[in-house]
FIKOLZA-1660 file (N, C-alpha, C; in steps of 0.1 Angstrom, whole numbers, plus 5000, padded with zeros to 4 digits):
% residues 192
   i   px   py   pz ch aa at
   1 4872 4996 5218  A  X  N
   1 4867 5008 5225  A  X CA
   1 4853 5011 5221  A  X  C
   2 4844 5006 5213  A  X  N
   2 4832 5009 5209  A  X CA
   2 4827 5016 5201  A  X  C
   3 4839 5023 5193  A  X  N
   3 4834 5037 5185  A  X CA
   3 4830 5034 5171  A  X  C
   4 4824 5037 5168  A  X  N
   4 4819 5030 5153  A  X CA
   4 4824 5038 5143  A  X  C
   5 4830 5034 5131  A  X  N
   5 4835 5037 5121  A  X CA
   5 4828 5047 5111  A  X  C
   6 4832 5058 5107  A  X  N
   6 4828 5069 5101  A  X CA
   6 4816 5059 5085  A  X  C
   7 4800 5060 5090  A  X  N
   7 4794 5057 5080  A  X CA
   7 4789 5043 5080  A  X  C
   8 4791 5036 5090  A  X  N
   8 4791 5024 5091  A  X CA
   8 4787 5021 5106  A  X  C
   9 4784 5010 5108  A  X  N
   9 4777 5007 5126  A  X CA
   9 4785 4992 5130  A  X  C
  10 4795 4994 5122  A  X  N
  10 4804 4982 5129  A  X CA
  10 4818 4988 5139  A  X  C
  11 4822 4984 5150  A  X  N
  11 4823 4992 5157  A  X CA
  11 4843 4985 5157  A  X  C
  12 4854 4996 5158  A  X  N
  12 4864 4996 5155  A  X CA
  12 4868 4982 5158  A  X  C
  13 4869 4978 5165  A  X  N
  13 4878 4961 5170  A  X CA
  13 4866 4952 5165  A  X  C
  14 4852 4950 5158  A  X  N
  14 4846 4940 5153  A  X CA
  14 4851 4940 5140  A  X  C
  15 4850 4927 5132  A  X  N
  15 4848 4927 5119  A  X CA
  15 4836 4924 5110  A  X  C
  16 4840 4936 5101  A  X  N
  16 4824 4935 5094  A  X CA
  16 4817 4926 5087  A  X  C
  17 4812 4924 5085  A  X  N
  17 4800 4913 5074  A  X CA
  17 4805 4913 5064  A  X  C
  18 4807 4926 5057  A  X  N
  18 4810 4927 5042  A  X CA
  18 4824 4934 5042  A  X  C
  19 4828 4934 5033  A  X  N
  19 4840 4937 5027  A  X CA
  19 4835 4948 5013  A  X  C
  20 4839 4960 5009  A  X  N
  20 4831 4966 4998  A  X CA
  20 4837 4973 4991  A  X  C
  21 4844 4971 4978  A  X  N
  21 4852 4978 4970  A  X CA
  21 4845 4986 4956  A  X  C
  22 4843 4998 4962  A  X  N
  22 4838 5010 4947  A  X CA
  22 4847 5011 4938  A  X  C
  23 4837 5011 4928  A  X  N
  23 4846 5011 4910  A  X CA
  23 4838 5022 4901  A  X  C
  24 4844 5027 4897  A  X  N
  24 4839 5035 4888  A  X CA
  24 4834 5027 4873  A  X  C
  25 4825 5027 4866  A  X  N
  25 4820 5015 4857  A  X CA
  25 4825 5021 4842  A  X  C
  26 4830 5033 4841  A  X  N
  26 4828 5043 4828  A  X CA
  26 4842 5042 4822  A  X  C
  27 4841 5038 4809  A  X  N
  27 4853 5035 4803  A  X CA
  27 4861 5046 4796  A  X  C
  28 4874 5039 4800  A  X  N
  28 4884 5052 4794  A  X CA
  28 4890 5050 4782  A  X  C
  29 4896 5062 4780  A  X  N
  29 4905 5060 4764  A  X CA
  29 4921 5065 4770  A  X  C
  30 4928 5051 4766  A  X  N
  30 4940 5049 4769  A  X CA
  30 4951 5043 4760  A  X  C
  31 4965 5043 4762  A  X  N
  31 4975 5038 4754  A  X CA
  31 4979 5026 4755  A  X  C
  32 4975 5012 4744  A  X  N
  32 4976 5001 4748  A  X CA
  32 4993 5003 4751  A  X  C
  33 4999 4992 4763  A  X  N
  33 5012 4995 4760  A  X CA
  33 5020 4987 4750  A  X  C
  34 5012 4977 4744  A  X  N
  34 5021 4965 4738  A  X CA
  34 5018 4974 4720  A  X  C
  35 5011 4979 4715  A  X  N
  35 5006 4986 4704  A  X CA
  35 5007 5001 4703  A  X  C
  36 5010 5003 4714  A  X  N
  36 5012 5022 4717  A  X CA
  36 4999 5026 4714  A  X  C
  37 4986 5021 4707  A  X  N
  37 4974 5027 4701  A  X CA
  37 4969 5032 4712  A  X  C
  38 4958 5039 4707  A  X  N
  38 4948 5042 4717  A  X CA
  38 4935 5032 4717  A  X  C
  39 4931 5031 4730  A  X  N
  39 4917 5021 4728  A  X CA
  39 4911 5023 4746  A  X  C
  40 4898 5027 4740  A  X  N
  40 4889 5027 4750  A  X CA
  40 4886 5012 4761  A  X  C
  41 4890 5014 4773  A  X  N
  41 4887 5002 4787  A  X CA
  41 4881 5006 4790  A  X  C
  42 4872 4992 4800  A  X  N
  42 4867 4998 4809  A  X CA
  42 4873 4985 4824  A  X  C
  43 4880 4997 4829  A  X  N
  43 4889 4986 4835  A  X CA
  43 4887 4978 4850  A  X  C
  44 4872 4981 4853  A  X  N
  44 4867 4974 4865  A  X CA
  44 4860 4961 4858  A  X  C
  45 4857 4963 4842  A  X  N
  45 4846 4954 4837  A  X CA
  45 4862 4942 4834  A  X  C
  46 4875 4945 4830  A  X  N
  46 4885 4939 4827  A  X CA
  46 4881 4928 4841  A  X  C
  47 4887 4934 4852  A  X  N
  47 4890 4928 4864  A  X CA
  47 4880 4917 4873  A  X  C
  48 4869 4920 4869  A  X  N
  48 4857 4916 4869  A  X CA
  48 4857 4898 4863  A  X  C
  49 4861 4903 4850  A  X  N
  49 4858 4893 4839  A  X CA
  49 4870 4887 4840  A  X  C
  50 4879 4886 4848  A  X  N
  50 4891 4878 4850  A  X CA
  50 4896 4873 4863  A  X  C
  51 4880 4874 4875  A  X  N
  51 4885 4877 4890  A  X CA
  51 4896 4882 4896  A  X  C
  52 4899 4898 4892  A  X  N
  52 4910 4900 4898  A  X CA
  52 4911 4909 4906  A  X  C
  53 4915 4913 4912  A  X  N
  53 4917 4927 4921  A  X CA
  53 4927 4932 4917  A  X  C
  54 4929 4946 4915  A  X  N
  54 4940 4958 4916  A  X CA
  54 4941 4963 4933  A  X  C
  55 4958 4956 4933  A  X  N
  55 4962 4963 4948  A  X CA
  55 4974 4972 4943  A  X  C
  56 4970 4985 4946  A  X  N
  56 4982 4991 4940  A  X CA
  56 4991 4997 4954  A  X  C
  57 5006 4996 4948  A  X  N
  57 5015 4997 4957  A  X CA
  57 5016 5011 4968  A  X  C
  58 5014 5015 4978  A  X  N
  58 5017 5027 4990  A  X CA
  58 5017 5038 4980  A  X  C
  59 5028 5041 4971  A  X  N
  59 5034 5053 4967  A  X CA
  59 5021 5059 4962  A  X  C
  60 5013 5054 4957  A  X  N
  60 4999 5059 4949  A  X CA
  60 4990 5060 4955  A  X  C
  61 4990 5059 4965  A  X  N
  61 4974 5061 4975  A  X CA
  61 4971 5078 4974  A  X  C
  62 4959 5079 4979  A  X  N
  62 4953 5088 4975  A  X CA
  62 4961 5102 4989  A  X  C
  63 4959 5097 5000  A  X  N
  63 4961 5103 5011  A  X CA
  63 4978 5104 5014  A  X  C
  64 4986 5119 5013  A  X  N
  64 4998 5118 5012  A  X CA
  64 5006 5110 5024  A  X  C
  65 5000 5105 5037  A  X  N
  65 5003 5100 5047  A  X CA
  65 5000 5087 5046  A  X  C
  66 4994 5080 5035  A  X  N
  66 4991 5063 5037  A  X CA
  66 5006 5055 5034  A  X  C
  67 5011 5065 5022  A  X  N
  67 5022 5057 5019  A  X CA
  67 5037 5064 5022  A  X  C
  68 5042 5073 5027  A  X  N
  68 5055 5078 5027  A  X CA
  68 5065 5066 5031  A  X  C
  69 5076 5065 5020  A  X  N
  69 5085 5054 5018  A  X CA
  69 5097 5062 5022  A  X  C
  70 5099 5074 5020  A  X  N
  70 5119 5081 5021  A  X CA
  70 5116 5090 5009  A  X  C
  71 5128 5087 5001  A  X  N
  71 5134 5093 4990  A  X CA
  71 5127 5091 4980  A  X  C
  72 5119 5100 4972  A  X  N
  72 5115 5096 4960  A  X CA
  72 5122 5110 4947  A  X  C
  73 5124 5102 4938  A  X  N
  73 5126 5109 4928  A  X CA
  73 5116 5122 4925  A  X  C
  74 5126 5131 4917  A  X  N
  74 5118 5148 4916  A  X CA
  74 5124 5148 4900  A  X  C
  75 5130 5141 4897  A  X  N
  75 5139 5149 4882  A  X CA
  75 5150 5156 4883  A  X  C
  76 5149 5160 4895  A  X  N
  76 5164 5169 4896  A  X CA
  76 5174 5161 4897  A  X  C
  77 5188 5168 4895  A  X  N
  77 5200 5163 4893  A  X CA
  77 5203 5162 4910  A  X  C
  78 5195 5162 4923  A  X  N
  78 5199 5157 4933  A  X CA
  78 5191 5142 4936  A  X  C
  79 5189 5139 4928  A  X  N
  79 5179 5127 4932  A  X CA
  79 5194 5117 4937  A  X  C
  80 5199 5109 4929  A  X  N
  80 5206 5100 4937  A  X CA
  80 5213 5103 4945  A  X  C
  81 5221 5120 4949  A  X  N
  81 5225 5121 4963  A  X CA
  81 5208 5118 4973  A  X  C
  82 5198 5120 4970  A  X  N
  82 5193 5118 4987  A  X CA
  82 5186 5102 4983  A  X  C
  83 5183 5094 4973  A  X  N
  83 5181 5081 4973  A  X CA
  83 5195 5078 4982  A  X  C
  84 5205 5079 4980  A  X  N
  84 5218 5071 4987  A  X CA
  84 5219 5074 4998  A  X  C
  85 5216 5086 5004  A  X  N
  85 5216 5097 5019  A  X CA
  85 5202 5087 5027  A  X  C
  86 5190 5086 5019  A  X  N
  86 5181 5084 5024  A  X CA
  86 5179 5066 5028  A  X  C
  87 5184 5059 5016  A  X  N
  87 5179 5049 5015  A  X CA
  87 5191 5039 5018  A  X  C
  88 5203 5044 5021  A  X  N
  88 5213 5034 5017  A  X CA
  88 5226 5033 5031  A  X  C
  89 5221 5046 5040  A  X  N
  89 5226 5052 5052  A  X CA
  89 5234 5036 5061  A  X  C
  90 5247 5041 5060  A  X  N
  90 5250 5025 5066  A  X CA
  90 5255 5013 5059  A  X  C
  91 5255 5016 5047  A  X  N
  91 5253 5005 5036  A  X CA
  91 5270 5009 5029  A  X  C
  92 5275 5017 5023  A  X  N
  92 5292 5022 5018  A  X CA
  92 5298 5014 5035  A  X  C
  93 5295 5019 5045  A  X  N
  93 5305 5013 5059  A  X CA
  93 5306 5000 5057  A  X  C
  94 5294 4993 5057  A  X  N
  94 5293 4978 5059  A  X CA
  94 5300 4974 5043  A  X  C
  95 5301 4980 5034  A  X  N
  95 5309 4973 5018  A  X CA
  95 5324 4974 5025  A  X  C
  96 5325 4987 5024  A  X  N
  96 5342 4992 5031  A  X CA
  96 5346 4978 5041  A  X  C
  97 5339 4977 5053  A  X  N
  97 5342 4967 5061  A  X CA
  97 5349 4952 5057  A  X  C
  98 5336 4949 5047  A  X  N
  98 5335 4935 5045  A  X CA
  98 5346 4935 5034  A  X  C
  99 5351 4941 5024  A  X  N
  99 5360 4942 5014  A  X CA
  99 5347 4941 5002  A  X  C
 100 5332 4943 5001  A  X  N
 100 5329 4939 4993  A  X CA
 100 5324 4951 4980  A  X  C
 101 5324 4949 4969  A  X  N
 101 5327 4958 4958  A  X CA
 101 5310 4961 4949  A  X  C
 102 5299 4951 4954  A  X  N
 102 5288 4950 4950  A  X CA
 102 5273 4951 4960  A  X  C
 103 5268 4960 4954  A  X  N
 103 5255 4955 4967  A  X CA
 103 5250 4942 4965  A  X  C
 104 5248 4933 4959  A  X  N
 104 5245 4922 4956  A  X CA
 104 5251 4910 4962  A  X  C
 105 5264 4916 4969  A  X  N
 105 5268 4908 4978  A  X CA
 105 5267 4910 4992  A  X  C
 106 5256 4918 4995  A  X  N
 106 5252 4923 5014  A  X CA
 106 5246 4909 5015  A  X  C
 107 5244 4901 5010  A  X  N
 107 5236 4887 5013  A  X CA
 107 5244 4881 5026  A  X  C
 108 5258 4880 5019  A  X  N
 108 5271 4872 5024  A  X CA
 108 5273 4884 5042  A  X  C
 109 5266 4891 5042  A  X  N
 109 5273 4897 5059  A  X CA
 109 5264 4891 5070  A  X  C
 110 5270 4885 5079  A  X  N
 110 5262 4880 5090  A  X CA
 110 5266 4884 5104  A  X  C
 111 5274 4896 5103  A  X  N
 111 5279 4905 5116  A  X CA
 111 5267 4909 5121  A  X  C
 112 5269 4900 5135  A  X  N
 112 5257 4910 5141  A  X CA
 112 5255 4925 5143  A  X  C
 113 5268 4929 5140  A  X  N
 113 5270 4945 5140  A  X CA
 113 5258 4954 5130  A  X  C
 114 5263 4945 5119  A  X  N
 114 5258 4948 5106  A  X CA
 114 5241 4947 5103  A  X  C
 115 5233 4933 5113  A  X  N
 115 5223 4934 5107  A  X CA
 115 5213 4941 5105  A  X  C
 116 5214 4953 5118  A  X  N
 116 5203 4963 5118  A  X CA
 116 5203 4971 5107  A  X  C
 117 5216 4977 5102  A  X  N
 117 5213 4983 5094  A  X CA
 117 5209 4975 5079  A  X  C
 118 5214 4962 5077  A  X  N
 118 5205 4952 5064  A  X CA
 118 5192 4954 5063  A  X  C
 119 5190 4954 5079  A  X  N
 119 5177 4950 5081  A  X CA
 119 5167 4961 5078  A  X  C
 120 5173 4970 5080  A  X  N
 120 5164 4987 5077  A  X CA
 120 5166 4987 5063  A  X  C
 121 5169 4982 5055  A  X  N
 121 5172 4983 5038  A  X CA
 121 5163 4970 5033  A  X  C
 122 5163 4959 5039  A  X  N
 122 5153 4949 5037  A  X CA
 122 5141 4955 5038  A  X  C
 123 5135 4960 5049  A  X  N
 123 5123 4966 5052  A  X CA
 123 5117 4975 5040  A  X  C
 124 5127 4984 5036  A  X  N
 124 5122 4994 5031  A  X CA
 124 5121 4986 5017  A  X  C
 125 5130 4975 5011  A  X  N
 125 5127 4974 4997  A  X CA
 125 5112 4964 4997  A  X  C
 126 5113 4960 5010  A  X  N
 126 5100 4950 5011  A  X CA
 126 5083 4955 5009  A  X  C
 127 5087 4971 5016  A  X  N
 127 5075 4979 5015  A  X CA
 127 5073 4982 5001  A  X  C
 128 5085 4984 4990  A  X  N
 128 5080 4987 4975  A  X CA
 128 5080 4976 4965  A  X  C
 129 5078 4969 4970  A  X  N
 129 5071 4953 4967  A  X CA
 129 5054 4954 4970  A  X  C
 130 5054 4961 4985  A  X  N
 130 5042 4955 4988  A  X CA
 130 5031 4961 4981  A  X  C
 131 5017 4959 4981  A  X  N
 131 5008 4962 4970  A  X CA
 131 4995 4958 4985  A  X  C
 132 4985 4967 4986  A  X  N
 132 4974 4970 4990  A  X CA
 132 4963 4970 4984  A  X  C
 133 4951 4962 4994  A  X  N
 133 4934 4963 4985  A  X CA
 133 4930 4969 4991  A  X  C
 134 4925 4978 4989  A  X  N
 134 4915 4992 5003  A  X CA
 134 4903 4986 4999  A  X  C
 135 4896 4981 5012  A  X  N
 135 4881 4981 5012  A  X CA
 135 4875 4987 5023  A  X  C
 136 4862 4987 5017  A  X  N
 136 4855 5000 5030  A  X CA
 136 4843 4987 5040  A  X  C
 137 4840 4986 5053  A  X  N
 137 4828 4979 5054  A  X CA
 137 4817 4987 5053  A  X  C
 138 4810 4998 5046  A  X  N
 138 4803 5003 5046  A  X CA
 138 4799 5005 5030  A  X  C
 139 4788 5001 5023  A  X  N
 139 4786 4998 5009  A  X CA
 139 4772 5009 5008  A  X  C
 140 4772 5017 5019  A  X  N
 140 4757 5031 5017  A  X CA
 140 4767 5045 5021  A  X  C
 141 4779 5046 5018  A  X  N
 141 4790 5058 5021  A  X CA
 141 4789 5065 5012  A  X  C
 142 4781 5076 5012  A  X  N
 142 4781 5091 5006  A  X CA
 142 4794 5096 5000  A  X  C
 143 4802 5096 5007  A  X  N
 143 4814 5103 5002  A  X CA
 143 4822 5092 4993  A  X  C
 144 4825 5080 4996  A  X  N
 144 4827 5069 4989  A  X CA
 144 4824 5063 4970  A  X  C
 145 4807 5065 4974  A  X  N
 145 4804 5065 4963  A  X CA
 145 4804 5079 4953  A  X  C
 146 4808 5091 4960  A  X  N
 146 4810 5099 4951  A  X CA
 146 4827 5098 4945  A  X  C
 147 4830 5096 4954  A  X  N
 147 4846 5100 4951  A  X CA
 147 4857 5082 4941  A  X  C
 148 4847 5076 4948  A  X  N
 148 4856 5061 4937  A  X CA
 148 4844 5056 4930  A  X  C
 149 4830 5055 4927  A  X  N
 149 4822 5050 4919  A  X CA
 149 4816 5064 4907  A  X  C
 150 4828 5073 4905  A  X  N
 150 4821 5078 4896  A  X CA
 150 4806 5089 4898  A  X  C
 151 4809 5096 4913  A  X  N
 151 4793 5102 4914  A  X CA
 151 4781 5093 4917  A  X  C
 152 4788 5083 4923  A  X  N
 152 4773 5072 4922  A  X CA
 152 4768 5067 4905  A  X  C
 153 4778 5069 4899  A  X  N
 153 4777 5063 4885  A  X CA
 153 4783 5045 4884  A  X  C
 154 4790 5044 4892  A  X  N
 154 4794 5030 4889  A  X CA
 154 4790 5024 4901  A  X  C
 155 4802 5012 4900  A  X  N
 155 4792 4998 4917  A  X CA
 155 4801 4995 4923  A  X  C
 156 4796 4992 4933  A  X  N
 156 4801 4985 4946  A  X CA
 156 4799 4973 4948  A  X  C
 157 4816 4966 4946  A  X  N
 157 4813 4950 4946  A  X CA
 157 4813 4948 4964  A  X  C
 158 4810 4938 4966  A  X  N
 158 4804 4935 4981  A  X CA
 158 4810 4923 4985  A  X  C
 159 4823 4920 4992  A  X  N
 159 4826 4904 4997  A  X CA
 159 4822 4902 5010  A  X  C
 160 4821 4889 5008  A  X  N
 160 4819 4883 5027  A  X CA
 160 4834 4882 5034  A  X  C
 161 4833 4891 5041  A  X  N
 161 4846 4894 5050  A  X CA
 161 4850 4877 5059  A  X  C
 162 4840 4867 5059  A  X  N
 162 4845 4855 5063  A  X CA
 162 4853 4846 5052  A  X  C
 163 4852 4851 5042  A  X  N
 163 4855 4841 5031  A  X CA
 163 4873 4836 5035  A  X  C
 164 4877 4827 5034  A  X  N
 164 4895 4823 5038  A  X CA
 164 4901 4836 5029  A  X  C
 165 4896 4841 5016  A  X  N
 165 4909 4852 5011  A  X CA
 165 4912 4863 5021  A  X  C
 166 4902 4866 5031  A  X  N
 166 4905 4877 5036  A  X CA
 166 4908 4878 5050  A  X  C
 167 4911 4864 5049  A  X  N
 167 4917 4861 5067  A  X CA
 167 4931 4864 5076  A  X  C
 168 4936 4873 5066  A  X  N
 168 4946 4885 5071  A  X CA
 168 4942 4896 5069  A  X  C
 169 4934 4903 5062  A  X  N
 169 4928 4917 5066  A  X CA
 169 4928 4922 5073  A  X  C
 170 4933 4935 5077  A  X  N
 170 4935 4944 5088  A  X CA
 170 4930 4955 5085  A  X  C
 171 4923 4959 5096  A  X  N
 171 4914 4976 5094  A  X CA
 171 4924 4982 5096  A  X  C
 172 4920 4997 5091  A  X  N
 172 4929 5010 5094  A  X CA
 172 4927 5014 5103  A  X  C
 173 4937 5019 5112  A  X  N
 173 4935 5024 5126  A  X CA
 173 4936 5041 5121  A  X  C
 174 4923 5048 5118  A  X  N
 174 4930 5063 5118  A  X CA
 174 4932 5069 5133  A  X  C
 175 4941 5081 5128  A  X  N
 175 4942 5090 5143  A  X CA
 175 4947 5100 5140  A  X  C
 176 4946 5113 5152  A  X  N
 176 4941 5122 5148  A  X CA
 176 4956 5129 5147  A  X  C
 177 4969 5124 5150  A  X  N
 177 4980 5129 5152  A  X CA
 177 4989 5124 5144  A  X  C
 178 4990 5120 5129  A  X  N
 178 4997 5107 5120  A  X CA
 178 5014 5110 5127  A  X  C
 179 5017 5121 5134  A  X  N
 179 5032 5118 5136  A  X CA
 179 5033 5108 5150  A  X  C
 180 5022 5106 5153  A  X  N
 180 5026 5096 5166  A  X CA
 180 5021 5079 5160  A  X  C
 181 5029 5068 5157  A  X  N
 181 5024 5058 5152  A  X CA
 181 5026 5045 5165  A  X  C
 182 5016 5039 5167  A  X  N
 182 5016 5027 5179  A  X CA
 182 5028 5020 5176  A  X  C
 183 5033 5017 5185  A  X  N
 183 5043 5004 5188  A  X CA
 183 5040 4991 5179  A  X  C
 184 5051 4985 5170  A  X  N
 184 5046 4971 5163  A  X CA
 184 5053 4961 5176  A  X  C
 185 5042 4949 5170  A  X  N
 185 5047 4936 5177  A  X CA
 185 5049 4922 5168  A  X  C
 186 5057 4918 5169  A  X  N
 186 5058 4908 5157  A  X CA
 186 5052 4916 5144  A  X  C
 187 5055 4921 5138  A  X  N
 187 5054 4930 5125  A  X CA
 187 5035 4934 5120  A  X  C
 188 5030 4935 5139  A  X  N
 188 5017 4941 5136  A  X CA
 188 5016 4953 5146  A  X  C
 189 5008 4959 5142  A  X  N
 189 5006 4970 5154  A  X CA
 189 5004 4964 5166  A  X  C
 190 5006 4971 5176  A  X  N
 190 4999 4968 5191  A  X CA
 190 4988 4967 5192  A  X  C
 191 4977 4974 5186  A  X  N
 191 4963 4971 5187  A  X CA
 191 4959 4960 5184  A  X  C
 192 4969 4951 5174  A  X  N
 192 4963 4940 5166  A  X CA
 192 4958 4932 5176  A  X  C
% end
């Protein structure tokens, strides 16, 4: 459609030149977990020095709408009534049915009756597996560099969006209504 992306002049359906992930460069003081000590990181210079990227999973994203999964734990003493309400909906019928006494054995159901609802419990455990790299194509973003490089204190690493690692990368489609989400097709959006 032409519209160019907030901060950037690459325009929604092109892909950009660069690929650009801000880090904050300023090292923290933290709890090793293998020693319980404390010891100052600096955990972009870690990842750096090991080529690695941190994709951290949905539940952590910054924006309460990037990742909503269902049911998450509060501490209260209702948490596993709504994990089992939320996340399991369908799942006691199909045990009852099959005679079977374990979730570990939903493997063995191949009732066509049964698979949508497997299939809505595969989905969801698939999503808290999955793990995300947010990158921005715009590496001169004001807000960006304030809010993940530390005030313009740390850097912006810069990849070539042609390189083969990033030959499934998908832009974010924002919009202005998050309760209306496009149609998937083959397990991509319609826009894809």
């Amino acid at each position: 459609d032409g519209r160019s992306e907030p901060g950037g002049d690459a325009t929604v359906n092109e892909r950009p030149k660069l690929f650009c992930k801000y880090r904050t460069w300023k090292a923290a003081v933290e709890r090793d977990r293998k020693t319980g000590e404390y010891v100052e990181r600096n955990r972009t210079k870690e990842l750096l020095l090991k080529a690695e990227f941190f994709c951290q999973p949905p539940r952590f994203f910054d924006d309460p709408h990037d990742g909503l999964q269902g049911a998450r734990p509060t501490g209260g003493p209702r948490d596993i009534d709504r994990f089992i309400l939320n996340n399991l909906r369908g799942v006691p019928e199909i045990m009852r049915k099959h005679g079977l006494s374990s979730l570990t054995q939903l493997g063995s159901v191949k009732d066509a009756e049964d698979v949508p609802v497997l299939a809505r419990l595969a989905r969801k455990n698939s999503r808290r597996k999955t793990r995300v790299l947010s990158l921005s194509a715009d590496h001169a973003n004001e807000l960006m560099w304030s809010f993940y490089a530390d005030n313009h204190r740390g850097i912006c690493l810069c990849f070539d969006s042609e390189h083969p690692f990033f030959a499934n990368a998908r832009s974010v489609d924002y919009v202005d209504d998050p309760t209306t989400i496009p149609v998937c097709k083959d397990g991509h959006l319609a826009s894809d």
